[in-house]
N, C-alpha and C positions, 0 to 999 in steps of 0.2 A: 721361357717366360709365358704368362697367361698375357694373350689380345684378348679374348671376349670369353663372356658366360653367359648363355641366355635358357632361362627354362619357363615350364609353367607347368600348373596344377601341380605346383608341392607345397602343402601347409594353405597356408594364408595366400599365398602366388596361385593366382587364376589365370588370368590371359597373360601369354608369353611378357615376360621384363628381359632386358635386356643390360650387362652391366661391360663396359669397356675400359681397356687400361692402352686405347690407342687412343694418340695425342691427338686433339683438334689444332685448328686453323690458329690458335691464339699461340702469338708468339715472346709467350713471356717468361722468362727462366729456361728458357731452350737449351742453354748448356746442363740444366739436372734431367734433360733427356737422355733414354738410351736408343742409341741411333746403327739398326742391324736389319739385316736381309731389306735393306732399303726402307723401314720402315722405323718411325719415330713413335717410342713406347714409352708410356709412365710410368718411376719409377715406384709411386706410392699413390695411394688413392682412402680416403675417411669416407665412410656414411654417416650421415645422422637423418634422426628420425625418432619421435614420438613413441613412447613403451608400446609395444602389443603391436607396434606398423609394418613389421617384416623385417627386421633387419640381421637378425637372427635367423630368421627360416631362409635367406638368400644363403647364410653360410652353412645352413643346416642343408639345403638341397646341394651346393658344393662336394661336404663333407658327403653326402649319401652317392653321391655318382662315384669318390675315391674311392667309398669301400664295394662298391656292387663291382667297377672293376677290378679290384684286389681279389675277390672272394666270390665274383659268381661261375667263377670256374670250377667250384667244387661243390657247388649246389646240389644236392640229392633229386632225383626224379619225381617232380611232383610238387616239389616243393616253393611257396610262392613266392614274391622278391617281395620282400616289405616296406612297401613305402605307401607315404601319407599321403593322398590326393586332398585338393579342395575341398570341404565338408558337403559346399552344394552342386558339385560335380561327379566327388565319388572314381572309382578303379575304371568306373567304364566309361570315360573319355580319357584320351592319351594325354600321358604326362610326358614332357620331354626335356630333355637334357642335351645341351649344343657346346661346344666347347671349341677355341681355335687358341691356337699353342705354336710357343714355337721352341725345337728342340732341338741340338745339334745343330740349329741355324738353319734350319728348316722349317717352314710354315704346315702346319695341320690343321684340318678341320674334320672333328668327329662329333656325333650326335647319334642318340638310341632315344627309343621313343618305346615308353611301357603302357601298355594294357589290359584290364584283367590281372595285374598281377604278373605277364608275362613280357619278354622281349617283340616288340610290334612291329620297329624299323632301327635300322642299325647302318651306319654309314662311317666310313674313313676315306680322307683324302688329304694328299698330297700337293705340294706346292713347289716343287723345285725347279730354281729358275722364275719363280712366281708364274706359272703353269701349272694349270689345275691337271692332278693324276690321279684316277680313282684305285684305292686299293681295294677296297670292298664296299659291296650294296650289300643290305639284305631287308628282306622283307616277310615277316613269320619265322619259318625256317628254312627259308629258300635264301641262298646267297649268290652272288654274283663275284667275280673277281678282276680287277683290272686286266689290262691286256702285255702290260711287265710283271705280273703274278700269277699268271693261270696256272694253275698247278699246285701253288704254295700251302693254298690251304686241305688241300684234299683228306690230311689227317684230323683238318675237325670234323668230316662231312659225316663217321659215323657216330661220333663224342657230342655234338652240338645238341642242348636241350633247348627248350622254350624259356628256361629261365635262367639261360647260359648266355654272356656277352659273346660274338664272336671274337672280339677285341682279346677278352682273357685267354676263349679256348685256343686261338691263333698264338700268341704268347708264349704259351705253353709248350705247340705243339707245332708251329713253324717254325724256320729260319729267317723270318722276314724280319729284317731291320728295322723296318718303319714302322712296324707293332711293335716291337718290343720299346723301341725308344718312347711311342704312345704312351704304352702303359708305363713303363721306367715313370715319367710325367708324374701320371697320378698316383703313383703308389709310395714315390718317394723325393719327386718332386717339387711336388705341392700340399703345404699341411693346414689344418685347421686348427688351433686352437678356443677353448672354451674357457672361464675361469673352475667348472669344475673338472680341466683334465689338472688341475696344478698340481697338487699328491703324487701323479704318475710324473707331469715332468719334471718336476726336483727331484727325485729319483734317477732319471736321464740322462738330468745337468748334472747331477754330481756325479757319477759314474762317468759320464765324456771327458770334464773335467780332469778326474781320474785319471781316465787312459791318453791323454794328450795332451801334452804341456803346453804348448803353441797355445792350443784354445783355451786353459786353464791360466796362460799370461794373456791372453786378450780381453778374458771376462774383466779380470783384476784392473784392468786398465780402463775399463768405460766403466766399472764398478766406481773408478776413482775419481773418474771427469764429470761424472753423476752427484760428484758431491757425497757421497755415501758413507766416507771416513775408512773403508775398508781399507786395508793395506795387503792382506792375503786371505785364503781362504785352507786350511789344511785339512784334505780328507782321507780317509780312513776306510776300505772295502773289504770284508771277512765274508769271502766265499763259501759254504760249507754245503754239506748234505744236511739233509732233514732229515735230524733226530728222529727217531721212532715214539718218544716220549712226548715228545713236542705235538703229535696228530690229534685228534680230539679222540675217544675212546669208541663213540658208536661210529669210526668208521668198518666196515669191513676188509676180511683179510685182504682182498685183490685192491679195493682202493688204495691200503695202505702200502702195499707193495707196487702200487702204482707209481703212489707221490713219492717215495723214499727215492724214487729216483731223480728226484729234482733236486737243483739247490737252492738256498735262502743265501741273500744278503746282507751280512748287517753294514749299515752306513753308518759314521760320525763324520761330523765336518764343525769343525772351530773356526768361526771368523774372527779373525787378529786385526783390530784396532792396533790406535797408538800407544796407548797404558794398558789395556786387558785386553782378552778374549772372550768370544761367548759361542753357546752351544748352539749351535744353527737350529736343530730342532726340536731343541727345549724353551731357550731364551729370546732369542728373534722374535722379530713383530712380523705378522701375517704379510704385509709391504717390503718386508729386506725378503722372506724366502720368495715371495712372489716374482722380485724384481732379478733374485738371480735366478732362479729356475725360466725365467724371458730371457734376463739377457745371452744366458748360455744360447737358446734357442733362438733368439738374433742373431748373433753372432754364427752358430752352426749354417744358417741361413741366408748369409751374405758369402762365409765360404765356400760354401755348396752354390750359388749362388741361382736358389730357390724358389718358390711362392710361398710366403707366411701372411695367411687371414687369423685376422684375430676378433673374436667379439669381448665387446667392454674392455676394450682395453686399460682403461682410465681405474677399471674394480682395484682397489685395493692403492693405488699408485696417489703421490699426491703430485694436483698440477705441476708443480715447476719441474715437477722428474719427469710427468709423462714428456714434459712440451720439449725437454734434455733431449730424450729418447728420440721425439720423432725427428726433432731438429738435424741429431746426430745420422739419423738412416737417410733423410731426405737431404743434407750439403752435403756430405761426403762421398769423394767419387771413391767407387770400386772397380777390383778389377774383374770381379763377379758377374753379373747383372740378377741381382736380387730383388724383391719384391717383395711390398709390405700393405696389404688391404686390411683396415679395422675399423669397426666400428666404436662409438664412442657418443659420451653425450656434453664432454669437454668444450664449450664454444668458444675458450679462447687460443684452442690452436686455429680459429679462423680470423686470427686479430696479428699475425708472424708471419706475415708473407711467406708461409711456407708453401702455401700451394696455389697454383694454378689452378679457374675456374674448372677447367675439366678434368680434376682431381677429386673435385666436392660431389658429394653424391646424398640424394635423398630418399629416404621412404617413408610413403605414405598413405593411407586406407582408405580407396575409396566409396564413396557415401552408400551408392547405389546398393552392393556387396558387404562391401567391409573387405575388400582380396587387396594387397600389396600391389602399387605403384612407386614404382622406381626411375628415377629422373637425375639426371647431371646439370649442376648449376649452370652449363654452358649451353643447355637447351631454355633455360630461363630469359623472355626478351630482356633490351633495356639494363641488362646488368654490367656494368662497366668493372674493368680487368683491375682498374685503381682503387674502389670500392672500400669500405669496410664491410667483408661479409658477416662480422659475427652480429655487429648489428642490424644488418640487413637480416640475417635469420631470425635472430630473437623480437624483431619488431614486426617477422612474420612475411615476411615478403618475398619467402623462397616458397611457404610451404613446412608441412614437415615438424610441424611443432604439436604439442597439445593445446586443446582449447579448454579451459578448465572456467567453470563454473564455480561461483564460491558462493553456496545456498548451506556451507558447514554452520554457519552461526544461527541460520534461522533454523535448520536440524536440532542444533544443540539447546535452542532456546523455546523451543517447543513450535514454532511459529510457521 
């Protein structure tokens, strides 16, 4: 499970924010907590926030920490890490990335801090027993190692670049459990979605679907409590090699002889109503493949029992499905412990008592700058637990909304 995220200088994020999925003091819906290594965690958390406020570059700096540990293990000599610092800060003030986990049922806290392009500070520790254990410092390219690891790493100490995690190259290249479970976390863990990855996951879902019947009767079933009219989904996977005819002609000999050795998939999938059927990806509307290419990936994500962020969630969904959806993640006990963070600009999932003030999270631009502030309705005075929040937000009293000026009629009027 994710406890906290806190980074700063990526995108729009200048001075450190900070975002949590441990439960505060208020004690309201305390049975939809998950209650582990003594410690009471949400199981679901919304942002809102004004176009252009950050709410996206909080999942965007997320998603870029998964992949720098997935992939900076194989980084070429020389080569920079690419990430986006503040516009008026720039690569040469550190950008950092903080993260506390917990995995195996164990508590973690790691954080790397980049500079120049490079790895600047790099820390893992352990929590067993809620006793803090350090597995590794480091700092440039100099590392340290706890005093139950000394030794462990000694195969990264001639492998390790400047634009190498020690996190990944330990991974790799140790025995140690408590990296590997780390990276386990981020690599497969905890996912981001975007609405332009959809293409790739309907491709996924259907294929999972595919190979697993369990999960291809539980789509069907929240497909159906969704109101959706689905009754089955019948698909269809044609494995093959690539043609030789099929390449486009100016590739050359060695590329062609490259790709010939991959294969293509062809997909069909028929959703069967009650009187017809229709072709998933001929006939369907942009909102059915959207919502099963999700639910496959919720449902994957409650039995794994994962981290799923989502931005916009609401793209394409119409309210009473999304508000189904969230309903259905946030009362239903599992036997998982899953996780669902998304952004959204839907206000009336804050009119369903479905959450808890320290669920609601905001962002918003401040004036000075313009860089991302990030805030929990539970750090908000004077806001009482019994509330209508959606109208407390829409009448502006969280923050976090647009201020629009409407000078369009004297524009268009010449005036």
């Amino acid at each position: 499970m994710l406890l906290e995220f806190a980074c700063s200088n990526h995108r729009s994020i200048r001075e450190e924010i900070l975002f949590s999925m441990m439960a505060g003091t208020d004690t309201t819906d305390e049975d939809r907590l998950y209650e582990t290594a003594g410690l009471k965690v949400l199981k679901s958390a919304v942002i809102y926030g004004a176009n252009g406020s950050g709410k996206s570059n909080l999942l965007d700096a997320i998603s870029f920490l998964c992949r720098l540990v997935a992939e900076s293990g194989t980084n070429l000599p020389g080569k920079d890490i690419r990430q986006q610092p503040f516009k008026l800060d720039g690569a040469g003030r550190e950008s950092t990335y903080k993260v506390q986990l917990l995995a195996k049922g164990v508590r973690y806290a790691y954080g790397v801090s980049l500079k120049e392009m490079r790895v600047a500070e790099e820390y893992l520790y352990c929590f067993p027993n809620n006793r803090r254990t350090k597995v590794f410092e480091r700092s440039g390219d100099v590392y340290t190692a706890g005093s139950r690891f000394r030794g462990k790493f000694s195969a990264c100490k001639a492998e390790l670049a400047p634009n190498q995690l020690l996190l990944s190259c330990a991974a790799q290249r140790s025995t140690v459990q408590e990296v590997k479970d780390v990276f386990t976390f981020f690599c497969q863990d905890l996912f981001v979605y975007a609405p332009a990855q959809h293409d790739g996951l309907l491709r996924y879902s259907l294929c999972r679907m595919w190979e697993d019947p369990a999960l291809h009767a539980a789509v069907i079933v929240l497909l159906g409590s969704l109101g959706t009219g689905i009754k089955d989904i019948d698909i269809s996977i044609n494995r093959e090699k690539l043609a030789s005819q099929k390449l486009p002609s100016f590739l050359s000999e060695a590329q062609r002889f490259f790709l010939l050795g991959d294969t293509e998939e062809l997909i069909t999938a028929k959703v069967k109503y009650d009187r017809f059927e229709t072709d998933l990806m001929q006939e369907e509307s942009a909102g059915i493949t959207k919502l099963l290419a999700f639910v496959c990936l919720l449902i994957d994500t409650i039995i794994g029992g994962r981290v799923l962020f989502c931005d916009s969630l609401e793209s394409d969904f119409h309210p009473s499905l999304l508000r189904g959806l969230v309903k259905q993640f946030e009362t239903v006990n599992f036997e998982t412990f899953p996780q669902m963070i998304f952004t959204t600009h839907e206000t009336e999932l804050l009119n369903l008592d479905l959450f808890r003030r320290d669920q609601i999270w905001f962002t918003e631009l401040r004036k000075e700058d313009r860089s991302t502030d990030l805030y929990s309705l539970i750090a908000i005075k004077n806001v009482r637990k019994e509330e209508n929040f959606e109208r407390g937000y829409l009448a502006g009293k969280y923050g976090a909304i647009p201020v629009v000026n409407l000078h369009l009629g004297k524009i268009v009027c010449g005036q």
